[in-house]
C-alpha positions, 0 to 999 in steps of 0.5 A, spaced: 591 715 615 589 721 619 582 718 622 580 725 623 581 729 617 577 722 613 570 724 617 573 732 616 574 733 625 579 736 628 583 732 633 578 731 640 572 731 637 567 727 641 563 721 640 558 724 638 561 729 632 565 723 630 557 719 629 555 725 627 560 726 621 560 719 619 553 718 618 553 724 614 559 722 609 557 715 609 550 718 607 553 722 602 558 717 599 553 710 600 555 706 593 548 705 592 547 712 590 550 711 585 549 705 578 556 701 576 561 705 573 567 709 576 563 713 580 560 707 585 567 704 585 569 711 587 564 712 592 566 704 595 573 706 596 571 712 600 566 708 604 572 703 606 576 710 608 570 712 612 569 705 615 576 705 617 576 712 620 571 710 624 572 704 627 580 706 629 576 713 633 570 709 636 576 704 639 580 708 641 575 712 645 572 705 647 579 703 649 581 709 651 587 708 648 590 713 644 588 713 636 595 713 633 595 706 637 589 703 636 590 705 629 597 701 628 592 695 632 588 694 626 593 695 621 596 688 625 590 685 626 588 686 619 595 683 616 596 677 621 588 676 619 
């Protein structure tokens, strides 16, 4: 997963365009926008990639490791779990 081409960001954005986006696309593709059906369940696969995205962008900045890393980190973290 490029956790920056998810959120639409090139490489290096910062804290602030990585909040921005994310809010706008979560907006955007929030399941209760849309009633039962393939387009919620759509929408709910986006949110997950969205959420996903973030998180390893926003650890990766908290942690300040790079982001490749952070998101093999969670890739672990989420099969031993």
């Amino acid at each position: 997963m490029d956790a920056y081409k998810v959120l639409g960001l090139t490489e290096g954005a910062t804290e602030e365009e990585i909040k921005t986006a994310y809010r706008a696309l979560a907006q955007k593709y929030n399941p209760d926008n849309y009633e039962a059906g393939p387009l919620r369940e759509e929408a709910e696969a986006k949110m997950t990639e969205l959420n996903e995205a973030f998180d390893a962008l926003m650890g990766a900045i908290r942690t300040g490791t790079p982001v490749c890393l952070y998101i093999a980190y969670l890739h672990i973290y989420s099969v031993v779990k």
